[in-house]
FIKOLZA-1660 file (N, C-alpha, C; in steps of 0.1 Angstrom, whole numbers, plus 5000, padded with zeros to 4 digits):
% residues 120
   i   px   py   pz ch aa at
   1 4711 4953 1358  A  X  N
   1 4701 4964 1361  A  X CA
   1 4700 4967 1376  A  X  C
   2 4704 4955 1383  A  X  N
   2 4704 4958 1398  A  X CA
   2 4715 4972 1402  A  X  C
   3 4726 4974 1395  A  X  N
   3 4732 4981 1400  A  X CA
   3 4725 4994 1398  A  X  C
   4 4721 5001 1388  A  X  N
   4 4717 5006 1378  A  X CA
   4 4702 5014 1394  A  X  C
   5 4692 5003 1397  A  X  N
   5 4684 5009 1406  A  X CA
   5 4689 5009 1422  A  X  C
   6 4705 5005 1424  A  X  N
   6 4709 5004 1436  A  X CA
   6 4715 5020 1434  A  X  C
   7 4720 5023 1426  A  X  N
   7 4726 5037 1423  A  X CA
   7 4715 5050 1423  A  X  C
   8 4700 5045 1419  A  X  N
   8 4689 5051 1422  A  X CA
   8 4688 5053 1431  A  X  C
   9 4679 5046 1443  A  X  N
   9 4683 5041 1458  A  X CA
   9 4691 5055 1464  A  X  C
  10 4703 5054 1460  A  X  N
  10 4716 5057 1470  A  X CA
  10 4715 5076 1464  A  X  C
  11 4707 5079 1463  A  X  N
  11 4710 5092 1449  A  X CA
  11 4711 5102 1456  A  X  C
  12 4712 5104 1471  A  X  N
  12 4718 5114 1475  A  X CA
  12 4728 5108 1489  A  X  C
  13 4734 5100 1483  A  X  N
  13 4744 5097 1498  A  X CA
  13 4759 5098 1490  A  X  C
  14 4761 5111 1495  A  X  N
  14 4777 5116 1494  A  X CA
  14 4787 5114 1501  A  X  C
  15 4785 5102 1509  A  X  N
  15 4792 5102 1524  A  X CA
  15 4802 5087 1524  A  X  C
  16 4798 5077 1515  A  X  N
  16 4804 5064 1516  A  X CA
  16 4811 5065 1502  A  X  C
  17 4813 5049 1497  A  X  N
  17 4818 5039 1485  A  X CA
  17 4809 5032 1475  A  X  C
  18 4818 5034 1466  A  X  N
  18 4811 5030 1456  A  X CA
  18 4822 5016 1445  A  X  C
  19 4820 5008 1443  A  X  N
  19 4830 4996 1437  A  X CA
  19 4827 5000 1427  A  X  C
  20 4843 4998 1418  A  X  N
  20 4839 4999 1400  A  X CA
  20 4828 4996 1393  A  X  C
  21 4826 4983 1395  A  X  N
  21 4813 4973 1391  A  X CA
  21 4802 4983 1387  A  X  C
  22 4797 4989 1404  A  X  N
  22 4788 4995 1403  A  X CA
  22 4786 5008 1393  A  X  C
  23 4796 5016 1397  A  X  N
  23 4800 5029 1389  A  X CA
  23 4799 5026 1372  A  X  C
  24 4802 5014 1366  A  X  N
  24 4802 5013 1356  A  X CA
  24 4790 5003 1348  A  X  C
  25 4785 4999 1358  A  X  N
  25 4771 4992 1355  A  X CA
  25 4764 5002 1353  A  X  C
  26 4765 5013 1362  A  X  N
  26 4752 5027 1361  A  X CA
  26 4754 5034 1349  A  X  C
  27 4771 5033 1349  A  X  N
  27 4769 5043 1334  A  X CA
  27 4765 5036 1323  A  X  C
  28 4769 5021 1316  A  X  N
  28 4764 5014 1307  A  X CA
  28 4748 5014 1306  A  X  C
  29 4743 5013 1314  A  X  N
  29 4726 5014 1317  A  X CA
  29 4720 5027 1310  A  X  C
  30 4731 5037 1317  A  X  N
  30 4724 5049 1316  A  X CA
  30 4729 5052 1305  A  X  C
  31 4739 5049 1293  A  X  N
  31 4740 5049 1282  A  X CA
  31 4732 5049 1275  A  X  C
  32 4729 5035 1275  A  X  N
  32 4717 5023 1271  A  X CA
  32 4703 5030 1268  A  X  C
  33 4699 5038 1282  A  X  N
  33 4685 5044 1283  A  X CA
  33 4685 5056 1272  A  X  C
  34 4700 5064 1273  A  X  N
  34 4702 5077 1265  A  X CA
  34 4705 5076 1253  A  X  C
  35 4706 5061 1246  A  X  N
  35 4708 5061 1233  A  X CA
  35 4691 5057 1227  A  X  C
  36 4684 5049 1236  A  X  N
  36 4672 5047 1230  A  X CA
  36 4662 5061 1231  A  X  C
  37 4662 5065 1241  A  X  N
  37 4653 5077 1244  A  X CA
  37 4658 5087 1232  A  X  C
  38 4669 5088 1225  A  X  N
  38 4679 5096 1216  A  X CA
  38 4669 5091 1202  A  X  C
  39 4669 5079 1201  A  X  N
  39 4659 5076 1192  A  X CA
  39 4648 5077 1188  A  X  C
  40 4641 5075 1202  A  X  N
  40 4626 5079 1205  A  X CA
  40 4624 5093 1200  A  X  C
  41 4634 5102 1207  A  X  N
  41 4635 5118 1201  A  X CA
  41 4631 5120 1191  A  X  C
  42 4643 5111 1178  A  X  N
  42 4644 5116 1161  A  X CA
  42 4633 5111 1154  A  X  C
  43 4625 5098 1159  A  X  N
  43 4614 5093 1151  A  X CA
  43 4601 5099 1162  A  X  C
  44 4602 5109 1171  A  X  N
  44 4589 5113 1171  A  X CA
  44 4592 5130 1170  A  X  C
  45 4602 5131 1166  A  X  N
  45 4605 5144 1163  A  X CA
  45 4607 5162 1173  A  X  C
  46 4611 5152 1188  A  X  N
  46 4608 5161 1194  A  X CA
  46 4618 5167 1202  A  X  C
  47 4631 5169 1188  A  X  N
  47 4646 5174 1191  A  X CA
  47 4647 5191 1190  A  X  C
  48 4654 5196 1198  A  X  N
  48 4658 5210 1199  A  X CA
  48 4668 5210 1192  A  X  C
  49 4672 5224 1189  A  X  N
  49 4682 5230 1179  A  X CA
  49 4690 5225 1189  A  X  C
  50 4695 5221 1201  A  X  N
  50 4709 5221 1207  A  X CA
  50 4715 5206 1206  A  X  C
  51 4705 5193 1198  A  X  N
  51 4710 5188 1194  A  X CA
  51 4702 5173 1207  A  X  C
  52 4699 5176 1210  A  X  N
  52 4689 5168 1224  A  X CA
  52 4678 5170 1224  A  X  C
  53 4674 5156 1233  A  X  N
  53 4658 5161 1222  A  X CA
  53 4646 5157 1239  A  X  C
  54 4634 5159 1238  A  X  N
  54 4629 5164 1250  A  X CA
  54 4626 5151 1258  A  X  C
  55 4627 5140 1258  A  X  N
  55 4624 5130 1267  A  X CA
  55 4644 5126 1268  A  X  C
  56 4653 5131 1258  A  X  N
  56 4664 5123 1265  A  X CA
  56 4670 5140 1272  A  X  C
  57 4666 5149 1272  A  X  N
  57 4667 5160 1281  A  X CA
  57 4663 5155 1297  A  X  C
  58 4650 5154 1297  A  X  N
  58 4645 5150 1310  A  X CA
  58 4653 5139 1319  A  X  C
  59 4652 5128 1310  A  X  N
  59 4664 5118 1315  A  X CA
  59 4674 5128 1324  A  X  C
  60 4682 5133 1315  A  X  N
  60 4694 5138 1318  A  X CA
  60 4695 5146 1330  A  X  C
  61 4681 5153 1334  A  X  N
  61 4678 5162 1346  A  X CA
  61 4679 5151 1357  A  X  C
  62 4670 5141 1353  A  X  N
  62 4663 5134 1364  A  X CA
  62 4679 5124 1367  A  X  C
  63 4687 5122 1365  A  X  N
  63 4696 5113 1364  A  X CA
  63 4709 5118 1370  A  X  C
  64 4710 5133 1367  A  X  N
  64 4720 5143 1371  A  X CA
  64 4725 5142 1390  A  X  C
  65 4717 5141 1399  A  X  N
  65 4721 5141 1409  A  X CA
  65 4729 5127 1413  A  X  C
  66 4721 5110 1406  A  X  N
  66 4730 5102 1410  A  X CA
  66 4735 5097 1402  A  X  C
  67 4740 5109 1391  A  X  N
  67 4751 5103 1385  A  X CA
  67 4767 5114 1391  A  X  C
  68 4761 5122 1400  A  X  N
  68 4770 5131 1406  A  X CA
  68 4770 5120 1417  A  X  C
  69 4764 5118 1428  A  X  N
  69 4764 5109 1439  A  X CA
  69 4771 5094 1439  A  X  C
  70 4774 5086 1428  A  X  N
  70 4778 5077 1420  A  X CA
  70 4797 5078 1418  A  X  C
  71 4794 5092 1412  A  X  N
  71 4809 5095 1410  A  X CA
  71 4816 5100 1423  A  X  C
  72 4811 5107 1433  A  X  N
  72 4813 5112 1445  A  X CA
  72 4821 5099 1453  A  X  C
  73 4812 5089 1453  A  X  N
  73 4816 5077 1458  A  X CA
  73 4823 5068 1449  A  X  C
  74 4828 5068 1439  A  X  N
  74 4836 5058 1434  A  X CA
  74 4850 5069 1436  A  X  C
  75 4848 5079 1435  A  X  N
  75 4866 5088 1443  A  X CA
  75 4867 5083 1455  A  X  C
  76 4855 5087 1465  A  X  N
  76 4858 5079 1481  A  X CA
  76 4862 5067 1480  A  X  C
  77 4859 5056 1472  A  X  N
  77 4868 5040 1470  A  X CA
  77 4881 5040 1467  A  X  C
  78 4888 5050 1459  A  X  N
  78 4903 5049 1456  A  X CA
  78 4907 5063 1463  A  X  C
  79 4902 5061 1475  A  X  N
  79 4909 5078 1485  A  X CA
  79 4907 5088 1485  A  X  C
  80 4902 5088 1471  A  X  N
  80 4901 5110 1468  A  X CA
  80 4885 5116 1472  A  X  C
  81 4889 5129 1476  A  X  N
  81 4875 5138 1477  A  X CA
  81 4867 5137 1464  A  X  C
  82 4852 5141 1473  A  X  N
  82 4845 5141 1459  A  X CA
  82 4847 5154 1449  A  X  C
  83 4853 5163 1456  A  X  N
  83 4861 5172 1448  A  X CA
  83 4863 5177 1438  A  X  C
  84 4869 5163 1435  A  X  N
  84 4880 5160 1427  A  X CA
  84 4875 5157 1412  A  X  C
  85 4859 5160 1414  A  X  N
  85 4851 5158 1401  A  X CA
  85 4851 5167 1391  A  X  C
  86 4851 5180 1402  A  X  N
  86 4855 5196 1392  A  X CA
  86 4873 5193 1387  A  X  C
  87 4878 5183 1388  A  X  N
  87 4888 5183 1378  A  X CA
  87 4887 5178 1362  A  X  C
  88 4875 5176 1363  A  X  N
  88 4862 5176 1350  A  X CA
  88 4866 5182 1342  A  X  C
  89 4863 5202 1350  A  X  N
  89 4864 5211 1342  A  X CA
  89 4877 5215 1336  A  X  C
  90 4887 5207 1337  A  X  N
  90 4896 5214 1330  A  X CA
  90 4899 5210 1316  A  X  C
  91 4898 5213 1301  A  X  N
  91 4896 5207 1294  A  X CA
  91 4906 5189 1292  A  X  C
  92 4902 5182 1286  A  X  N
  92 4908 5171 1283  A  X CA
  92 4917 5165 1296  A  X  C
  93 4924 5170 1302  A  X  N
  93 4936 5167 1310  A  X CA
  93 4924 5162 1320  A  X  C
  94 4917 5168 1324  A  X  N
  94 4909 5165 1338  A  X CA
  94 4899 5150 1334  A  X  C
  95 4895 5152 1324  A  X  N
  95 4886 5139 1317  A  X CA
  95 4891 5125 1318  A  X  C
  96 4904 5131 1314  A  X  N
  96 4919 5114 1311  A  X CA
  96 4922 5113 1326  A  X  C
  97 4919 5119 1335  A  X  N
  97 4926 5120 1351  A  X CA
  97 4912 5113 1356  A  X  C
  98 4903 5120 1352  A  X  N
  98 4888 5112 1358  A  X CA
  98 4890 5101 1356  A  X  C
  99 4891 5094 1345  A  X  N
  99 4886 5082 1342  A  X CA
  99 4896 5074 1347  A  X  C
 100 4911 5082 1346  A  X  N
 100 4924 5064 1355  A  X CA
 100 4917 5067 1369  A  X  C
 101 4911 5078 1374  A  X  N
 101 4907 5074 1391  A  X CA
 101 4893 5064 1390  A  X  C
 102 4888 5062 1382  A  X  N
 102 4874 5056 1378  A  X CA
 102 4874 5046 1372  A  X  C
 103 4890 5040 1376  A  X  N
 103 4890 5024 1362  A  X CA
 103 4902 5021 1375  A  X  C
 104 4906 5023 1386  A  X  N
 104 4916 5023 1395  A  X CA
 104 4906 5012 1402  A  X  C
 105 4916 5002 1412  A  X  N
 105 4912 4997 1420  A  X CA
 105 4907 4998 1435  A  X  C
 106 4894 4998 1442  A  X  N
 106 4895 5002 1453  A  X CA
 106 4906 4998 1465  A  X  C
 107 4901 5010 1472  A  X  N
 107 4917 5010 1484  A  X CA
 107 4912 4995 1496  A  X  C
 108 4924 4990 1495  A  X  N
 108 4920 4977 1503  A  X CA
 108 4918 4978 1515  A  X  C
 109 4919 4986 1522  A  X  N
 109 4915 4989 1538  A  X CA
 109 4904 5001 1537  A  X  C
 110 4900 5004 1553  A  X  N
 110 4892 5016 1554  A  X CA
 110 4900 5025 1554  A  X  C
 111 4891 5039 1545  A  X  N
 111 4896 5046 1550  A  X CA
 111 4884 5055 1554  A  X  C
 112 4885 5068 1549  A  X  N
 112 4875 5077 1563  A  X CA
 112 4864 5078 1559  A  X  C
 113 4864 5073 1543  A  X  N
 113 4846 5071 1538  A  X CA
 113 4838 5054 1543  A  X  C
 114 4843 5049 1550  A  X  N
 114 4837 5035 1555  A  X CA
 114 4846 5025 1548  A  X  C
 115 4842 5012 1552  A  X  N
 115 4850 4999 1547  A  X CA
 115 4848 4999 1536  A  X  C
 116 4857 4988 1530  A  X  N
 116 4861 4981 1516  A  X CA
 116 4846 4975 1508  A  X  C
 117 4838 4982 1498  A  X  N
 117 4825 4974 1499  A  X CA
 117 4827 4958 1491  A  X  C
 118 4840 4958 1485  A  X  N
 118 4839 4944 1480  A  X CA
 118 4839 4934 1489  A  X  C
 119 4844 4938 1503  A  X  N
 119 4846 4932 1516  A  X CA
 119 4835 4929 1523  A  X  C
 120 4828 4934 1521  A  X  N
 120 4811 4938 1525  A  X CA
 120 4803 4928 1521  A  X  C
% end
């Protein structure tokens, strides 16, 4: 859970690194929160036609910046611009490209986004 409110913390610094660990502790958490709040939705009944329901909506607002800020910085760890997130948008190809840069190991020296944080 520490990583989880270290990723909070950090929710608008687009400028450093981010270690796998962290990147993927935040998403499992934030999974975690969006599968129960998902529940909360259908047994209090307070789902929209789009299939989301209004407290795991809110989540999803409130969470949007550092889970962009998170991703920004786990590309700065393996070299790439944060950029490189709108390769998102391309269907499927961009998704399978996200994720080998998001399961890659950080770059073992500095480079222009600051030192190695496993080194740290």
């Amino acid at each position: 859970m520490e990583w989880f409110i270290k990723v909070l913390k950090q929710f608008s610094d687009f400028k450093t690194r981010a270690r796998r660990k962290e990147y993927w502790m935040f998403t499992l958490f934030s999974v975690i929160i969006s599968g129960i709040l998902t529940l909360i939705d259908t047994n209090l009944g307070t789902e929209v036609n789009t299939g989301t329901g209004l407290f795991g909506g809110i989540y999803s607002l409130l969470i949007l910046v550092p889970s962009l800020a998170v991703g920004v910085r786990r590309l700065h760890d393996v070299g790439k611009s944060g950029w490189m997130l709108l390769v998102a948008l391309i269907p499927l190809i961009g998704a399978i490209w996200l994720l080998i840069l998001f399961c890659k190991d950080s770059q073992p020296q500095e480079n222009k986004w600051g030192a190695n944080p496993k080194e740290i």
